[in-house]
C-alpha positions in Angstrom: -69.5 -50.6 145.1 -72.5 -48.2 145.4 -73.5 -44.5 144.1 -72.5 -42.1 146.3 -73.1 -38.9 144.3 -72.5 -37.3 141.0 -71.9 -33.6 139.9 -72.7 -32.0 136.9 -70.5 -28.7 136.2 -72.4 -25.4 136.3 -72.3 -21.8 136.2 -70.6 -19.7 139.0 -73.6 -20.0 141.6 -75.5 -22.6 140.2 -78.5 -20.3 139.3 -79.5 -24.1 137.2 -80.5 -24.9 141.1 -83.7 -23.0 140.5 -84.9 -25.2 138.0 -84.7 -28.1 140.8 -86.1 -26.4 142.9 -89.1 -25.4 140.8 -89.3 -29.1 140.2 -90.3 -29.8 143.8 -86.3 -31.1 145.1 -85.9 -29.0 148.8 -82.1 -28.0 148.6 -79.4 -29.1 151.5 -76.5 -27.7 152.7 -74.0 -26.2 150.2 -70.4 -26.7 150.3 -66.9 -24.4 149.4 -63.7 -26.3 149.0 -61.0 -24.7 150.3 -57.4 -25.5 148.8 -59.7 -27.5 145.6 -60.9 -23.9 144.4 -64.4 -24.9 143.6 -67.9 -24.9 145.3 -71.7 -26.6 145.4 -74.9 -26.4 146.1 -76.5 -30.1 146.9 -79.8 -32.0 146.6 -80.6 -35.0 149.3 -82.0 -38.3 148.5 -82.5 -41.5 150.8 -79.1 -43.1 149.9 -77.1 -40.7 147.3 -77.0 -37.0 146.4 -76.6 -34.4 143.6 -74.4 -32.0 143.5 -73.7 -29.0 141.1 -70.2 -27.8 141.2 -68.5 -25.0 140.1 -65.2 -23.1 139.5 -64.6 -20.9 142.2 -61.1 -20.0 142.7 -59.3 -20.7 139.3 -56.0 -20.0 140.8 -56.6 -22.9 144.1 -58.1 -25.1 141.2 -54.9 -25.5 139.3 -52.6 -25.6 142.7 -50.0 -28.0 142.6 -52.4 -30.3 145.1 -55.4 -29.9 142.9 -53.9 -29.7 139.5 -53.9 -33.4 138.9 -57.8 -33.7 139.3 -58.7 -32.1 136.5 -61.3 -30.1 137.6 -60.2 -26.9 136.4 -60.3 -28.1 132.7 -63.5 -30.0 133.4 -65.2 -27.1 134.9 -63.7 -24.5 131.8 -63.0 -25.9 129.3 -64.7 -27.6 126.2 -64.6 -31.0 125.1 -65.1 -32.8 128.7 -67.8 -34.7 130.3 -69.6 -32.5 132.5 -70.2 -35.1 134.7 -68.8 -36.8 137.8 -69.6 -39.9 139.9 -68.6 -40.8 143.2 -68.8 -44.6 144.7 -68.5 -45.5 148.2 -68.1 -49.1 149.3 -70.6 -51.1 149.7 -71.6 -53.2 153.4 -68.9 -55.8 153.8 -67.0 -55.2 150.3 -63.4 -55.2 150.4 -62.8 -55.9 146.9 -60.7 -53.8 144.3 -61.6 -50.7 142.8 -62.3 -51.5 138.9 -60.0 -48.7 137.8 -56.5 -47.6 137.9 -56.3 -44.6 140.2 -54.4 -42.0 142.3 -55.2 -41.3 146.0 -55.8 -37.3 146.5 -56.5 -36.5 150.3 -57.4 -32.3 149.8 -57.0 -30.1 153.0 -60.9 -29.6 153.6 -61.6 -33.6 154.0 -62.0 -34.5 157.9 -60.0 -37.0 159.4 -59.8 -40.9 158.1 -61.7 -39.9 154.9 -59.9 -40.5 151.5 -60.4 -40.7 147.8 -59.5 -42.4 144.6 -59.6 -40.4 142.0 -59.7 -42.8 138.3 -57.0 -42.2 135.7 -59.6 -41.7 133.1 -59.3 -38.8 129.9 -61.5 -36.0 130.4 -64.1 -36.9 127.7 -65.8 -39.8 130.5 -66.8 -38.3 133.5 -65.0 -38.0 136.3 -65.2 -41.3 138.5 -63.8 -41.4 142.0 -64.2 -43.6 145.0 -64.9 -42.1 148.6 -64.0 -44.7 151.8 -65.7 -44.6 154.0 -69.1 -43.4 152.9 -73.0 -43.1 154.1 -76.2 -43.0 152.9 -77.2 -39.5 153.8 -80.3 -41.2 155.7 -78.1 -42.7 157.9 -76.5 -39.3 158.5 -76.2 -38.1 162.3 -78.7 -35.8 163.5 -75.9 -32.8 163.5 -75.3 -33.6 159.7 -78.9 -34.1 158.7 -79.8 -33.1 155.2 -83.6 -32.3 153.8 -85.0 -35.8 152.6 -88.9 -35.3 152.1 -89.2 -33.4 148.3 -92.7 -31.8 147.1 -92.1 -34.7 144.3 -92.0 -38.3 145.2 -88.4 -39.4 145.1 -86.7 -41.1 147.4 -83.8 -43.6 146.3 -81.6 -43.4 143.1 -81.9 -46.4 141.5 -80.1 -46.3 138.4 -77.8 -44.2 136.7 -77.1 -43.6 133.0 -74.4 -41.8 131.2 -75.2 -40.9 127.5 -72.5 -39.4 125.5 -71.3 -38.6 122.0 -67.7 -40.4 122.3 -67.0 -43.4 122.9 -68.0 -45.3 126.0 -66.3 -46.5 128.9 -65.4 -50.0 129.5 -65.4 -49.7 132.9 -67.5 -52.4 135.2 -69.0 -49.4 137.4 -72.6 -49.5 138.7 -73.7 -47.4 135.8 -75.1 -47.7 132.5 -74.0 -46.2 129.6 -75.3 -45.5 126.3 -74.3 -43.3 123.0 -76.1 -40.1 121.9 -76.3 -36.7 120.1 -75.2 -35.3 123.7 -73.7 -35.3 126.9 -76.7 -36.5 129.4 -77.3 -37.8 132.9 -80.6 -39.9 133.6 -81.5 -40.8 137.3 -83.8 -43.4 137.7 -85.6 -42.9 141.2 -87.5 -45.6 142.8 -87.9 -48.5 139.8 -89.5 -45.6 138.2 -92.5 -47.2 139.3 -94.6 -43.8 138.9 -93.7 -44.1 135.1 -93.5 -40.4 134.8 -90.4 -38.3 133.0 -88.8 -35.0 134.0 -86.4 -33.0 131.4 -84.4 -30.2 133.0 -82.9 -29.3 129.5 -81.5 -26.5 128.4 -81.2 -25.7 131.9 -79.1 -28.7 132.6 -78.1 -32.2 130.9 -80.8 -33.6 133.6 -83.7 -36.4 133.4 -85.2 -37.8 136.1 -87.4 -41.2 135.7 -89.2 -41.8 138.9 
């Protein structure tokens, strides 16, 4: 099982793209989900994305086919993670997801593609599975997406969850640690340039690349 994507919640809009952008990350294609009530604006890397996701239609977020996600209290409410990780499969790896789950197929999702959504409480982010799945540089030429930032980065290779409650038990490819705050740190690369970037306050953001 491999990274996919994560989403942190944002504002309407996601003016916190700015700060990523000022950074040196060259935004892709952003995204409304129609029926799921919410939208995005996305950032491209060799083999995973991020996305920042808002509330965009309270009232489609808390239909009777989106209700059960969660994302409605995640995106307004206090007291969740802000976070969200998606895992695709990896090459050749048929074995069971590591969590208890519900299958939620929205309108917007093309043909043949499905998700598992983890029956997890709101205060661990949201984890949910995507088959199939892609590295975005393996993308058709149609579907391409902006890879080549002003900033070295090209593959995630570690992700870390940091939160105040208690953590997860979960054998995910993620680490997890305990802290003042809700945080997400990216690794990029082995962090073989040995450098640190803090998007706080802007966002619960650090890259290590």
């Amino acid at each position: 099982m491999l990274i996919d994507h994560f989403f942190i919640c944002v504002q309407p809009g996601a003016p916190e793209a700015a700060a990523l952008a000022d950074f040196g990350l060259v935004e892709g294609s952003a995204n409304r989900h129609p029926g799921q009530g919410t939208a995005n604006r996305r950032f491209f890397f060799a083999n995973a994305f991020l996305e920042l996701l808002w509330l965009d239609d309270a009232a489609e977020a808390q239909s009777e086919a989106t209700r059960p996600t969660k994302l409605f209290e995640r995106l307004s409410g206090e007291g969740a993670s802000p976070f969200g990780i998606c895992f695709r499969p990896a090459p050749g790896d048929d074995s069971p997801l590591p969590f208890a789950s519900w299958r939620y197929q929205p309108a917007y999702f093309p043909p043949g593609i499905a998700c598992d959504i983890a029956l997890a409480p709101l205060s661990e982010p949201m984890w949910f599975h995507l088959t199939p799945g892609g590295r975005p540089d393996a993308l058709p030429p149609e579907r391409a997406q902006p890879l080549a930032h002003r900033v070295p980065l090209r593959e995630v290779t570690a992700v870390t969850v940091i939160q105040p409650r208690s953590l997860p038990s979960l054998a995910l490819p993620v680490r997890f640690a305990q802290g003042d705050t809700d945080l997400l740190e990216i690794e990029f690369d082995g962090g073989m340039l040995g450098k640190v970037h803090d998007f706080r306050p802007t966002l619960p953001l650090v890259f290590k690349y």
